[in-house]
PDB file of the backbone (N, CA, C, O) and the ligand in Angstrom, with CONECT records:
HET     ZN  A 101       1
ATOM      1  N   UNK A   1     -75.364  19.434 101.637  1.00  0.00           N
ATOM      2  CA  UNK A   1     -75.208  18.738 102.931  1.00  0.00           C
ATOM      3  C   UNK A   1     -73.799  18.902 103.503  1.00  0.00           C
ATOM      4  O   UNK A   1     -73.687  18.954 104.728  1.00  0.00           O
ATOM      5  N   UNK A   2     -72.739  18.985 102.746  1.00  0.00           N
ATOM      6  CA  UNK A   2     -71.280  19.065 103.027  1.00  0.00           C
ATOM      7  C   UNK A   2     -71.176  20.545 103.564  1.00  0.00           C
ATOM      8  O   UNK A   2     -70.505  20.733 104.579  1.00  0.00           O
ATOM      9  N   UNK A   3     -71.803  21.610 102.943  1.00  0.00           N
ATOM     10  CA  UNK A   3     -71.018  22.913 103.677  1.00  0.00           C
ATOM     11  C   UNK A   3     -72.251  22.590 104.657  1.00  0.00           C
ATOM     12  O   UNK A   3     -71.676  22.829 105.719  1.00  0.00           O
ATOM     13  N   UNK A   4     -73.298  22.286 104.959  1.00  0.00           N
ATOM     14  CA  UNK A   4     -73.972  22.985 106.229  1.00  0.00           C
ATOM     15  C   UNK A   4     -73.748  21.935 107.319  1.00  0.00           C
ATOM     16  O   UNK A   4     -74.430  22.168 108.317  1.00  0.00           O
ATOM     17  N   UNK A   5     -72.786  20.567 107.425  1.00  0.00           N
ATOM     18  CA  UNK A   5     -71.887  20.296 108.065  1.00  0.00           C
ATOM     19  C   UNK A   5     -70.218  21.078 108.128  1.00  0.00           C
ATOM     20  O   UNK A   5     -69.582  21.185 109.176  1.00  0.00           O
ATOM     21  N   UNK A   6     -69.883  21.411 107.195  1.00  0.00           N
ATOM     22  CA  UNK A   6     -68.686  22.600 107.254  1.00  0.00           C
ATOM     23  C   UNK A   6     -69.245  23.744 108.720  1.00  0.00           C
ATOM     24  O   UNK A   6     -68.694  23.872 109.814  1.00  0.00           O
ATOM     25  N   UNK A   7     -70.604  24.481 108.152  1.00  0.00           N
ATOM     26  CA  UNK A   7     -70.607  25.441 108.752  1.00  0.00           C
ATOM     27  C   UNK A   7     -70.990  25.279 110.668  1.00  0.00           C
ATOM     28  O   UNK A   7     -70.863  26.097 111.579  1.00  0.00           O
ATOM     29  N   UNK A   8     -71.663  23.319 110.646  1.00  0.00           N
ATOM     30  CA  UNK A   8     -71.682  23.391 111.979  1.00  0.00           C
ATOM     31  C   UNK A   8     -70.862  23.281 112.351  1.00  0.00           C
ATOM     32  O   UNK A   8     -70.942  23.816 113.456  1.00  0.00           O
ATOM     33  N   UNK A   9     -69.420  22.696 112.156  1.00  0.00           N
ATOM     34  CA  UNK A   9     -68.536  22.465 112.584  1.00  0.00           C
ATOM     35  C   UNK A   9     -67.388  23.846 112.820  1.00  0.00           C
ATOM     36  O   UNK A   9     -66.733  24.018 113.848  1.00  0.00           O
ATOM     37  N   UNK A  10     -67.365  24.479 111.945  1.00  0.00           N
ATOM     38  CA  UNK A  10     -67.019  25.738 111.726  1.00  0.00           C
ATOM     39  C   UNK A  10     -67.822  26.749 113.242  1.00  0.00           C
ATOM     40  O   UNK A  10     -67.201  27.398 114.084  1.00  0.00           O
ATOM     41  N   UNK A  11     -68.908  26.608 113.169  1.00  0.00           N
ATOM     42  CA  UNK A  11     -70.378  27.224 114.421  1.00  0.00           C
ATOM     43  C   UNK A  11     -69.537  26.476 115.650  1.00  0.00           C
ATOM     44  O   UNK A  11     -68.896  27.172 116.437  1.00  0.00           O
ATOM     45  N   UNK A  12     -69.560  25.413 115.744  1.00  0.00           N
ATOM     46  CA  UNK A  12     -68.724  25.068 116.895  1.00  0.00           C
ATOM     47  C   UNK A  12     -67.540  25.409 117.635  1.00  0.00           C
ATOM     48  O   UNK A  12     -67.358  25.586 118.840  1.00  0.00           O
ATOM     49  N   UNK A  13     -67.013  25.445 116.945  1.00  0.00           N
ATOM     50  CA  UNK A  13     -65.158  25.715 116.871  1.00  0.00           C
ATOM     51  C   UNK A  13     -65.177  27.056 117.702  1.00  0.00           C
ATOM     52  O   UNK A  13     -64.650  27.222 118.802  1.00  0.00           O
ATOM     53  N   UNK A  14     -66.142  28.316 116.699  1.00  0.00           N
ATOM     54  CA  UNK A  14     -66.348  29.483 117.381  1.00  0.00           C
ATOM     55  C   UNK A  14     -66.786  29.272 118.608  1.00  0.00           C
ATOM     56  O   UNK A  14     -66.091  29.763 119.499  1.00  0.00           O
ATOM     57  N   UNK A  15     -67.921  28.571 118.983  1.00  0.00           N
ATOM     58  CA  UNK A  15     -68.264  28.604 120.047  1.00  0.00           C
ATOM     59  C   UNK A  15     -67.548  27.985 121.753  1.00  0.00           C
ATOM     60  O   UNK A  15     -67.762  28.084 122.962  1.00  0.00           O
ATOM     61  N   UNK A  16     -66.668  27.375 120.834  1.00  0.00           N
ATOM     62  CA  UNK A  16     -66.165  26.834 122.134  1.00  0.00           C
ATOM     63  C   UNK A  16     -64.727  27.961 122.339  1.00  0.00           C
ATOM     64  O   UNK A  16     -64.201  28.198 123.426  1.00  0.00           O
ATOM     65  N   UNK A  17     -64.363  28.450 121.216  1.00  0.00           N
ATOM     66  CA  UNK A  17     -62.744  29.657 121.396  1.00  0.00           C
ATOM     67  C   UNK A  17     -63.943  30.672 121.891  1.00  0.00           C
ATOM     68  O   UNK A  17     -63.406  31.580 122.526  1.00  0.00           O
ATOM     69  N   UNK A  18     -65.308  30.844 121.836  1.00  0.00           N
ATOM     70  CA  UNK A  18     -65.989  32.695 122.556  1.00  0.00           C
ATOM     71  C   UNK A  18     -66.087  32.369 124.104  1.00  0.00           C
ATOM     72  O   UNK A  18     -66.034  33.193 125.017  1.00  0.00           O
ATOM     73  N   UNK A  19     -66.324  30.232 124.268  1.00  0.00           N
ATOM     74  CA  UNK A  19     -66.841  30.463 125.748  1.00  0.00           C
ATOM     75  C   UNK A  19     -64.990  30.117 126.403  1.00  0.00           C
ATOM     76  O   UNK A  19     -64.648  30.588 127.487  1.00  0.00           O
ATOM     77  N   UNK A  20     -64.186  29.420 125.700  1.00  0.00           N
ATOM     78  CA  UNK A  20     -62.601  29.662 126.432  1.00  0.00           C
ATOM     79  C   UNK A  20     -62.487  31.304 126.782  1.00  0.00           C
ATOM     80  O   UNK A  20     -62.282  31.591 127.962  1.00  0.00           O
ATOM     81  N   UNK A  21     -62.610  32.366 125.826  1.00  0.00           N
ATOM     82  CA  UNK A  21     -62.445  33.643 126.024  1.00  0.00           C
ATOM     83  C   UNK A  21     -63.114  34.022 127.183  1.00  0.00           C
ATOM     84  O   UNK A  21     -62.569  34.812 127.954  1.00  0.00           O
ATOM     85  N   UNK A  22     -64.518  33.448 127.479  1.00  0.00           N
ATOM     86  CA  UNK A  22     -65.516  34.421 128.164  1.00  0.00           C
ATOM     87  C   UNK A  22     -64.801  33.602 129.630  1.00  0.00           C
ATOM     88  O   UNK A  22     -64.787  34.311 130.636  1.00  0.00           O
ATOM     89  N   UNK A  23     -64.342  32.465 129.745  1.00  0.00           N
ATOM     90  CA  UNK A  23     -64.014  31.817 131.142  1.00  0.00           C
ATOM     91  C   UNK A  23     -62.867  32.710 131.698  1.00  0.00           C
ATOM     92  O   UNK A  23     -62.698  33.080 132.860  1.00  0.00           O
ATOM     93  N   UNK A  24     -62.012  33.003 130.433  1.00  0.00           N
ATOM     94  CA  UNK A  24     -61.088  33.187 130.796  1.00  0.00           C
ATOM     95  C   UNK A  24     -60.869  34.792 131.207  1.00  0.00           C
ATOM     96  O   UNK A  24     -59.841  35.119 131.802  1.00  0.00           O
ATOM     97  N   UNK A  25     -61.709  35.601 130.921  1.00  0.00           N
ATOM     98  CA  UNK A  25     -61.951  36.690 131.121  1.00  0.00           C
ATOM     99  C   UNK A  25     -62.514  37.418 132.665  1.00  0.00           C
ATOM    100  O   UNK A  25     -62.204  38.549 133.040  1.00  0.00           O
ATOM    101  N   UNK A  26     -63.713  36.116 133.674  1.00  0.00           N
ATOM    102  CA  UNK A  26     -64.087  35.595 134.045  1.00  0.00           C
ATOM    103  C   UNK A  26     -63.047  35.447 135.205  1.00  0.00           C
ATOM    104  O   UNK A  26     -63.099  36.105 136.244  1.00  0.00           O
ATOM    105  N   UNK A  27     -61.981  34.392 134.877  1.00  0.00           N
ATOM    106  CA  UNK A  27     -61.101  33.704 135.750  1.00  0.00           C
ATOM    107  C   UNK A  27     -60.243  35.321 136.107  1.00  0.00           C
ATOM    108  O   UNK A  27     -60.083  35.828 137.218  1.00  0.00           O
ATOM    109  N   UNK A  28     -59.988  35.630 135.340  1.00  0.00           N
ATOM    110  CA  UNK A  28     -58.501  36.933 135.005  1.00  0.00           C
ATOM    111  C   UNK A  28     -59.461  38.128 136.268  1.00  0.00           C
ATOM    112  O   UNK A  28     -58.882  38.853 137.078  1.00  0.00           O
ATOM    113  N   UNK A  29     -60.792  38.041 136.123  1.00  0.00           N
ATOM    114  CA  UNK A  29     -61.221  39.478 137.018  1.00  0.00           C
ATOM    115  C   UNK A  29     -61.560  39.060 138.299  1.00  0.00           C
ATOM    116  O   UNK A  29     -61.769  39.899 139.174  1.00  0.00           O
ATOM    117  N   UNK A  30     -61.669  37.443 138.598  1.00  0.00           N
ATOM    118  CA  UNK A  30     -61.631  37.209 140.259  1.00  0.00           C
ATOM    119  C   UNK A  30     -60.834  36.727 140.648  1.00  0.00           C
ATOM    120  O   UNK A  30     -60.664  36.939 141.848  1.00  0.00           O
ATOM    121  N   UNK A  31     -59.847  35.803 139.972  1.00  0.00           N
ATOM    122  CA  UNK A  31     -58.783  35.320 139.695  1.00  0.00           C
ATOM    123  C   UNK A  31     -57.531  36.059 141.246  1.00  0.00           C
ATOM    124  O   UNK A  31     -57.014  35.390 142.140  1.00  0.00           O
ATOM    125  N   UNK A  32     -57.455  37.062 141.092  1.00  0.00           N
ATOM    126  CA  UNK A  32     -56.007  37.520 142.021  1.00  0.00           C
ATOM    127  C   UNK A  32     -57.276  38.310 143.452  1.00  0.00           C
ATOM    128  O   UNK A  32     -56.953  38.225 144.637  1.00  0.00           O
ATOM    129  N   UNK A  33     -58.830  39.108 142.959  1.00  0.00           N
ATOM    130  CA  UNK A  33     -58.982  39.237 144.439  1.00  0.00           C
ATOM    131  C   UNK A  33     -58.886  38.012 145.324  1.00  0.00           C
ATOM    132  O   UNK A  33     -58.143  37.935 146.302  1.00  0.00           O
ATOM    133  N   UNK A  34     -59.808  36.938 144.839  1.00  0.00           N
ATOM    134  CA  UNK A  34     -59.522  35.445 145.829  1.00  0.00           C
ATOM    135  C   UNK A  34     -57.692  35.441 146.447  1.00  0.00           C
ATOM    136  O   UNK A  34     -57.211  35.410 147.580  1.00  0.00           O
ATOM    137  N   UNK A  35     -57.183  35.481 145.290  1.00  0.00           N
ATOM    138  CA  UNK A  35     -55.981  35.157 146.145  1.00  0.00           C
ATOM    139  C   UNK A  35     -55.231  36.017 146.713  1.00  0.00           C
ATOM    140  O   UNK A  35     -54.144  35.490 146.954  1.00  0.00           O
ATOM    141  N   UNK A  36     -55.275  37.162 147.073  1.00  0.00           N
ATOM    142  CA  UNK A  36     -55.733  38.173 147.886  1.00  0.00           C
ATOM    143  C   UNK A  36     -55.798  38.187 148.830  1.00  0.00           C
ATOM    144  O   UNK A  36     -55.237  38.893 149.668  1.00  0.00           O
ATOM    145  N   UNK A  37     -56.587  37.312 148.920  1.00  0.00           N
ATOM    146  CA  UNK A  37     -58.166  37.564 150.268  1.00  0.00           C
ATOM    147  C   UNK A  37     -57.205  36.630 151.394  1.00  0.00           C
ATOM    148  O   UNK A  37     -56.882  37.053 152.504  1.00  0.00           O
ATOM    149  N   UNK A  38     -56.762  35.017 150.737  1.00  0.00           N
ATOM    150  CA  UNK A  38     -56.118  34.367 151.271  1.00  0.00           C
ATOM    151  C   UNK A  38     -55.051  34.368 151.443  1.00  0.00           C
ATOM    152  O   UNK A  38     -54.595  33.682 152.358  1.00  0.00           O
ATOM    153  N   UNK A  39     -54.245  35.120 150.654  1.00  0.00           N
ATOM    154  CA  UNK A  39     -52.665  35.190 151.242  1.00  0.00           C
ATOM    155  C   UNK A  39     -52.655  36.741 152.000  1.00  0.00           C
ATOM    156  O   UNK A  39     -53.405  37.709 151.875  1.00  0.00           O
ATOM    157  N   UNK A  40     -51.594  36.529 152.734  1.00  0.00           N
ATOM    158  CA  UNK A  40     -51.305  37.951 153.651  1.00  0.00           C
ATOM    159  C   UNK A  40     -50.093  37.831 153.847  1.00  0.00           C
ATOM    160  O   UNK A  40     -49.871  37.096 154.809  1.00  0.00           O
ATOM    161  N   UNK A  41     -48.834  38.386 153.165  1.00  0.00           N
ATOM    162  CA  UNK A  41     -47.949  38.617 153.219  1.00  0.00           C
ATOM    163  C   UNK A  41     -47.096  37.709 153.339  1.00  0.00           C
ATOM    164  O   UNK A  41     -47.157  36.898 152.414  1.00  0.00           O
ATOM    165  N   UNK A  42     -45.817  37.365 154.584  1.00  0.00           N
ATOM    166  CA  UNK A  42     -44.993  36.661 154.281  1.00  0.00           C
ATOM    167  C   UNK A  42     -45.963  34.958 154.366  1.00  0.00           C
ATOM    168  O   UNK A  42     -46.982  34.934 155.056  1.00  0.00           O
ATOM    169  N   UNK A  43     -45.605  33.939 153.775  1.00  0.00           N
ATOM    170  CA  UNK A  43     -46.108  32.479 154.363  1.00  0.00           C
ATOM    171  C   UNK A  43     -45.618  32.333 155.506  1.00  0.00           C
ATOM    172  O   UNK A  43     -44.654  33.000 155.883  1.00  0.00           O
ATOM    173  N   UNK A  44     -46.398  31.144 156.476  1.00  0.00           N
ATOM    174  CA  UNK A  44     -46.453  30.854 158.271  1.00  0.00           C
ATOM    175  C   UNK A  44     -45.180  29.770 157.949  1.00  0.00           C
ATOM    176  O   UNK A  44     -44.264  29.623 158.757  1.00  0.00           O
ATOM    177  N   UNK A  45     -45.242  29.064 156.718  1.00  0.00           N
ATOM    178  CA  UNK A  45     -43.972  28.214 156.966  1.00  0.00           C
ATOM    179  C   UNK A  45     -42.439  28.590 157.260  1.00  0.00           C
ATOM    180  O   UNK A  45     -41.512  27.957 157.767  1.00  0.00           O
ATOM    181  N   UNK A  46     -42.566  29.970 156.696  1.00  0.00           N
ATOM    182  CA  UNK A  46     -41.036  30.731 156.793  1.00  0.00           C
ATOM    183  C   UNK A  46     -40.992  30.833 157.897  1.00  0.00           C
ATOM    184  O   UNK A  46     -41.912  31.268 158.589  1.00  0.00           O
ATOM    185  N   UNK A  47     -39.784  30.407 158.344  1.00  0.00           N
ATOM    186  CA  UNK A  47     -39.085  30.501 159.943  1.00  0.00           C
ATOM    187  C   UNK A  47     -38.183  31.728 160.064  1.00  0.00           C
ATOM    188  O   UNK A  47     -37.144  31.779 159.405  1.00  0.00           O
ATOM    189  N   UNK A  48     -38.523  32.661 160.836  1.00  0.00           N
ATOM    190  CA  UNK A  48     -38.111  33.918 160.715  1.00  0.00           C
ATOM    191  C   UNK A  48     -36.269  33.531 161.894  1.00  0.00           C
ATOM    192  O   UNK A  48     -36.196  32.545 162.626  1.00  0.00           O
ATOM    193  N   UNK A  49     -35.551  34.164 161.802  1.00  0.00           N
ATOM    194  CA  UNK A  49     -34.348  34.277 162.039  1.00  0.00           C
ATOM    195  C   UNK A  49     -33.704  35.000 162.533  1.00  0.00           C
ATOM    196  O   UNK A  49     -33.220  35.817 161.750  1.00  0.00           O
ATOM    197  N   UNK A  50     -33.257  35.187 164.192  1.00  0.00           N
ATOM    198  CA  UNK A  50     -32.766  36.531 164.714  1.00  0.00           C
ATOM    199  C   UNK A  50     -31.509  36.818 164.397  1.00  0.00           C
ATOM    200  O   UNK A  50     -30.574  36.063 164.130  1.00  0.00           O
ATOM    201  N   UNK A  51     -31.578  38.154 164.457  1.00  0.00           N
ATOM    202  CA  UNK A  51     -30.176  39.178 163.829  1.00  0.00           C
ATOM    203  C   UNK A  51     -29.305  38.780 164.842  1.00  0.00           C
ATOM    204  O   UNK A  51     -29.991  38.934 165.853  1.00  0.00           O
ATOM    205  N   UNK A  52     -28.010  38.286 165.260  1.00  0.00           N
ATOM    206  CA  UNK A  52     -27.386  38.193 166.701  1.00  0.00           C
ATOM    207  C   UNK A  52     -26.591  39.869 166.976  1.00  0.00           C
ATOM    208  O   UNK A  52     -26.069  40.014 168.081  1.00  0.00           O
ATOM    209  N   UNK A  53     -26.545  40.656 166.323  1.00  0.00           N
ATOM    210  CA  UNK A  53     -26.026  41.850 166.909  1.00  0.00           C
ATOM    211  C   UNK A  53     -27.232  42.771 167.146  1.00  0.00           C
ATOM    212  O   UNK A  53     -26.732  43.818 167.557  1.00  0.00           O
ATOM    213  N   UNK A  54     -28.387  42.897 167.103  1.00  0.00           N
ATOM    214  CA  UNK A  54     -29.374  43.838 167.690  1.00  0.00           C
ATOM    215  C   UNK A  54     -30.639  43.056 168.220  1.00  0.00           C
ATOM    216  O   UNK A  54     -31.314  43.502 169.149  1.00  0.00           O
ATOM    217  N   UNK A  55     -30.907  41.942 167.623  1.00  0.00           N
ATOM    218  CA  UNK A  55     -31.930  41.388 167.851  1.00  0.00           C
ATOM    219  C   UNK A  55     -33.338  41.100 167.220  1.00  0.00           C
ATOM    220  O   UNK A  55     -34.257  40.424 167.683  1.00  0.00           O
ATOM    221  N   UNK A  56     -33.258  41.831 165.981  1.00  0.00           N
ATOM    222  CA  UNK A  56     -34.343  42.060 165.297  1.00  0.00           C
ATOM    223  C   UNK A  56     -34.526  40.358 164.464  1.00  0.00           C
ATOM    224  O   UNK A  56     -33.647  39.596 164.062  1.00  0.00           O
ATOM    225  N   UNK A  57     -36.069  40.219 164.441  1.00  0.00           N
ATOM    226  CA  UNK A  57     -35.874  38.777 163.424  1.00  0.00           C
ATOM    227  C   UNK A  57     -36.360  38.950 161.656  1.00  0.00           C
ATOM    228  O   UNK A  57     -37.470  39.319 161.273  1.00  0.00           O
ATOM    229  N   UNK A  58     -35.487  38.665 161.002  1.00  0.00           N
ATOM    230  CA  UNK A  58     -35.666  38.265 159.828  1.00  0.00           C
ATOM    231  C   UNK A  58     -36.028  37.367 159.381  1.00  0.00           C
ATOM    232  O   UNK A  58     -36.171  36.318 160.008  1.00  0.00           O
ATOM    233  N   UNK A  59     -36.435  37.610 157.426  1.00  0.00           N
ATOM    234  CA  UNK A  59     -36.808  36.208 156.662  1.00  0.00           C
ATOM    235  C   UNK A  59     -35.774  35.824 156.430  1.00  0.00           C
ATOM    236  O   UNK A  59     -35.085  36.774 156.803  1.00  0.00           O
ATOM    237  N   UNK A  60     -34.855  34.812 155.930  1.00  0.00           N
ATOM    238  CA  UNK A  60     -34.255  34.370 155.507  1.00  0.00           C
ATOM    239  C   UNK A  60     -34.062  34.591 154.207  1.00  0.00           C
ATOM    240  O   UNK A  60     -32.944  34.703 153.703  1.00  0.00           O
ATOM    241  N   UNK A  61     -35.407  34.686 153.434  1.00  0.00           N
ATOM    242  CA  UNK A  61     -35.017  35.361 151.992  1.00  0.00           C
ATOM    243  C   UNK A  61     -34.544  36.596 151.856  1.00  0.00           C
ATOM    244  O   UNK A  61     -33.947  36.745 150.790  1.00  0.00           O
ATOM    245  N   UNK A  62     -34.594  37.745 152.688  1.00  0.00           N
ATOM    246  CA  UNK A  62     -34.496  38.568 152.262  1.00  0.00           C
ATOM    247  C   UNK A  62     -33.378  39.181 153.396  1.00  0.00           C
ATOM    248  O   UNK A  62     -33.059  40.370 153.421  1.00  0.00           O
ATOM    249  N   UNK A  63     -32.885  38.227 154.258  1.00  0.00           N
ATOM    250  CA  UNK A  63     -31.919  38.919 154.923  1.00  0.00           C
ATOM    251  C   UNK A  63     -30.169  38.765 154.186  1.00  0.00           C
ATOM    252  O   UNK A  63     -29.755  38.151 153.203  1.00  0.00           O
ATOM    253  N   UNK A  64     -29.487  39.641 155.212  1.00  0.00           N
ATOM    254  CA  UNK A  64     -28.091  39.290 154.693  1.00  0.00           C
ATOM    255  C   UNK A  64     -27.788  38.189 155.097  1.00  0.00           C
ATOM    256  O   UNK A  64     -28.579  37.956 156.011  1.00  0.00           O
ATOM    257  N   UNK A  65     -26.937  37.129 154.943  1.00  0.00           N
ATOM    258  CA  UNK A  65     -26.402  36.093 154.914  1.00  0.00           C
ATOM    259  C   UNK A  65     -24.980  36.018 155.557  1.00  0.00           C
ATOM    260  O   UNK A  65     -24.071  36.784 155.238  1.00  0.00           O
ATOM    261  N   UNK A  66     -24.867  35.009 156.509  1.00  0.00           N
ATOM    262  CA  UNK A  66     -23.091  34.739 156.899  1.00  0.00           C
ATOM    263  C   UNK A  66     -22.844  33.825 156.870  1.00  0.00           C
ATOM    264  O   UNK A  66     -23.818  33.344 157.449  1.00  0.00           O
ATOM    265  N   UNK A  67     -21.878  32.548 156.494  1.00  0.00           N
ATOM    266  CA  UNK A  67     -22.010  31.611 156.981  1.00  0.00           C
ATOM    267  C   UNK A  67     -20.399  31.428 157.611  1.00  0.00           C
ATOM    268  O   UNK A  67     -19.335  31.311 157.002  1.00  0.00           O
ATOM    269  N   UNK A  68     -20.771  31.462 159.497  1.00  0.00           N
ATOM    270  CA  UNK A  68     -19.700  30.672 159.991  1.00  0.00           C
ATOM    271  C   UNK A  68     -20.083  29.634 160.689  1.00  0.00           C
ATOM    272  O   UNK A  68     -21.103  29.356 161.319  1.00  0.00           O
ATOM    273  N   UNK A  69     -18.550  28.823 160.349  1.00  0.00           N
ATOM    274  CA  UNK A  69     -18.611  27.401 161.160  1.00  0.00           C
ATOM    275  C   UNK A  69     -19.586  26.765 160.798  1.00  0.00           C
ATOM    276  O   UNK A  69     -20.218  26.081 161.603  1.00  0.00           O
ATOM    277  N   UNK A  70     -19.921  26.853 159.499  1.00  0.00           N
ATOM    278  CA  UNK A  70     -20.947  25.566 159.093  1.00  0.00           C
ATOM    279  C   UNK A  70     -21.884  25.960 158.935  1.00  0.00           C
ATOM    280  O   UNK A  70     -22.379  25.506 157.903  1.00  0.00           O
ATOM    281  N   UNK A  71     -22.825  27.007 159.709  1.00  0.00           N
ATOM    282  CA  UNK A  71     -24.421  27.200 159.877  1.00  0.00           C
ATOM    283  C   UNK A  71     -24.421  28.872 159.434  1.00  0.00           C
ATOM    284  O   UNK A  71     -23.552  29.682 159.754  1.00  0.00           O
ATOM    285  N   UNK A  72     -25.693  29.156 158.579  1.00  0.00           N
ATOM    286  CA  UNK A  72     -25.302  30.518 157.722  1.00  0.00           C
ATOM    287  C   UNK A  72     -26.264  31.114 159.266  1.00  0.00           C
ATOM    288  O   UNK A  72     -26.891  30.473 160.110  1.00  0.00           O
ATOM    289  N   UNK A  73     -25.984  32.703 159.099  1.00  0.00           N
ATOM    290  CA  UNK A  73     -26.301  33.465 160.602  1.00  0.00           C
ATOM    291  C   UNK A  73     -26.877  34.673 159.762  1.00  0.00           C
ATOM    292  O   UNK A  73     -26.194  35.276 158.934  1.00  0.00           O
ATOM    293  N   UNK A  74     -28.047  34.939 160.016  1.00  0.00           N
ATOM    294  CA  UNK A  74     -28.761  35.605 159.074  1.00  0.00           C
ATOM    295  C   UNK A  74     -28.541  37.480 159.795  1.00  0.00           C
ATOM    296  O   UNK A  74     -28.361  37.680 160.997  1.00  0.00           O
ATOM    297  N   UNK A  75     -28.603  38.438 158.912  1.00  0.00           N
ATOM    298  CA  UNK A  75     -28.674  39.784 159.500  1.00  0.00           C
ATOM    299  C   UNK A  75     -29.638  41.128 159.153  1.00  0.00           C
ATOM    300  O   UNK A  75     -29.514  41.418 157.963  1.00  0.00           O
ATOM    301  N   UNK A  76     -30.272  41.741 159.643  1.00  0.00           N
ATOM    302  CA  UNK A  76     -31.106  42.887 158.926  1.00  0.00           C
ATOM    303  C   UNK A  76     -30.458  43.367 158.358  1.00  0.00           C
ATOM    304  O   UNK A  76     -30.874  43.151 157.219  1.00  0.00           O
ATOM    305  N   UNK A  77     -29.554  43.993 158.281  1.00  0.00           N
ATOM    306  CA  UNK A  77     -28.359  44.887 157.956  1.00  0.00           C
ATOM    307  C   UNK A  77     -27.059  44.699 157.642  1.00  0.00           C
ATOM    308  O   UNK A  77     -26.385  43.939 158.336  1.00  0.00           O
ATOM    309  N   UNK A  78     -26.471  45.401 156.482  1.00  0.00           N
ATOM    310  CA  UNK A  78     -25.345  45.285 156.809  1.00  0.00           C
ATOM    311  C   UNK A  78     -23.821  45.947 158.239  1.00  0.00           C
ATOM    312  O   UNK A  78     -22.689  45.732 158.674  1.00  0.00           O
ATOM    313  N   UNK A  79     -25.055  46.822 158.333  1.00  0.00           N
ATOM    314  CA  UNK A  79     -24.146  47.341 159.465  1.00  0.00           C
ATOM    315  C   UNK A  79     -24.384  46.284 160.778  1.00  0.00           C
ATOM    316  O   UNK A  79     -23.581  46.229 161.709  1.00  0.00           O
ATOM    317  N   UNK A  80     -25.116  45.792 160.733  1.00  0.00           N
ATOM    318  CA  UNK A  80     -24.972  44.720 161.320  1.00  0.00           C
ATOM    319  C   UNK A  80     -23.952  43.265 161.551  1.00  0.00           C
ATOM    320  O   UNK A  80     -23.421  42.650 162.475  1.00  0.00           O
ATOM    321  N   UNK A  81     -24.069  43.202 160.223  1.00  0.00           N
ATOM    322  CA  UNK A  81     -22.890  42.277 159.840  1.00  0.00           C
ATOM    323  C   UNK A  81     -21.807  42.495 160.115  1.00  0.00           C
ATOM    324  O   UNK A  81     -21.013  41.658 160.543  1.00  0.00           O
ATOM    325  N   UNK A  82     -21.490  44.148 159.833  1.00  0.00           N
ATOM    326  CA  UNK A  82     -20.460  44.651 160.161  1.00  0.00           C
ATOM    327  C   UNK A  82     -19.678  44.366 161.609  1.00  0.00           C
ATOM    328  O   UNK A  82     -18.544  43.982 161.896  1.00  0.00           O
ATOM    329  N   UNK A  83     -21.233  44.869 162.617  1.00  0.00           N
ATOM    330  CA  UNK A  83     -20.395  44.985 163.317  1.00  0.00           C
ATOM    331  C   UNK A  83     -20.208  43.672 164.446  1.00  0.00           C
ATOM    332  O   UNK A  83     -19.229  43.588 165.187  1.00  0.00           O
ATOM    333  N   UNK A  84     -21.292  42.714 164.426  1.00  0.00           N
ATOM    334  CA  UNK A  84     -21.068  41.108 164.155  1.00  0.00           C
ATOM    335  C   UNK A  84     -19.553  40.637 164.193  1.00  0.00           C
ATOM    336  O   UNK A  84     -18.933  40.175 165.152  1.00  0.00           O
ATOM    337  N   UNK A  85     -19.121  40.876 162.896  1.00  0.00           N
ATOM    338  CA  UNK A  85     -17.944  40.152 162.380  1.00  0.00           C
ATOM    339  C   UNK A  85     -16.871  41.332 163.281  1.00  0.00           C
ATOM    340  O   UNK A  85     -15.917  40.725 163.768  1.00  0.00           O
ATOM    341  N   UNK A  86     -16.849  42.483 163.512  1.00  0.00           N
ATOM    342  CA  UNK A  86     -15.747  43.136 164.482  1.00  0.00           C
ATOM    343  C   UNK A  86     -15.524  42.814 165.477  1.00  0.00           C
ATOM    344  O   UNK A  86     -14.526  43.265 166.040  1.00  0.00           O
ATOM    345  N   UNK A  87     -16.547  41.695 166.247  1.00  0.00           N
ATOM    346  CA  UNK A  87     -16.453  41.336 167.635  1.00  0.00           C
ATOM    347  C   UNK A  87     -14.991  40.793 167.702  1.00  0.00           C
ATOM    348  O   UNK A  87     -14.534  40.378 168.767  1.00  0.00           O
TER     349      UNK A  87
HETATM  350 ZN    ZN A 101     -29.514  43.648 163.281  1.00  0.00          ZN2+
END
């Protein structure tokens, strides 16, 4: 009576680590098309940021950075910056 409670319990154990595997296998192959489907590139919350020497607008993450007089002044370029700061 003791091992063929061992072995259900043992029968169990497997069964619940084959169906974690099978979810998770499952999750992993639709997993990134869904999120995919719904994201498209930059997020709508990012407030994009114009260059003041050409005009072009940037992210903020990924632009160059200035900060005068308090408030940072974002740039596509560094030649931009450049020529920005020569004024
Ligand atoms: Zn620029």
């Amino acid at each position: 009576m003791a091992r063929f409670l061992l072995l259900l319990v043992l029968f169990s154990v497997i069964a619940r680590i084959f169906w974690s595997f099978l979810e998770g296998v499952v999750r992993g192959a639709s997993g990134p098309a869904t999120q995919g489907g719904s994201r498209g590139g930059t997020p709508a919350s990012v407030k994009m940021q114009q260059c003041p020497a050409c005009g072009t607008y940037v992210v903020p993450g990924k632009a160059i950075s200035s900060v005068r007089s308090g408030s940072p002044i974002y740039f596509d370029s560094e030649k931009c910056r450049a020529e920005y700061e020569s004024r």
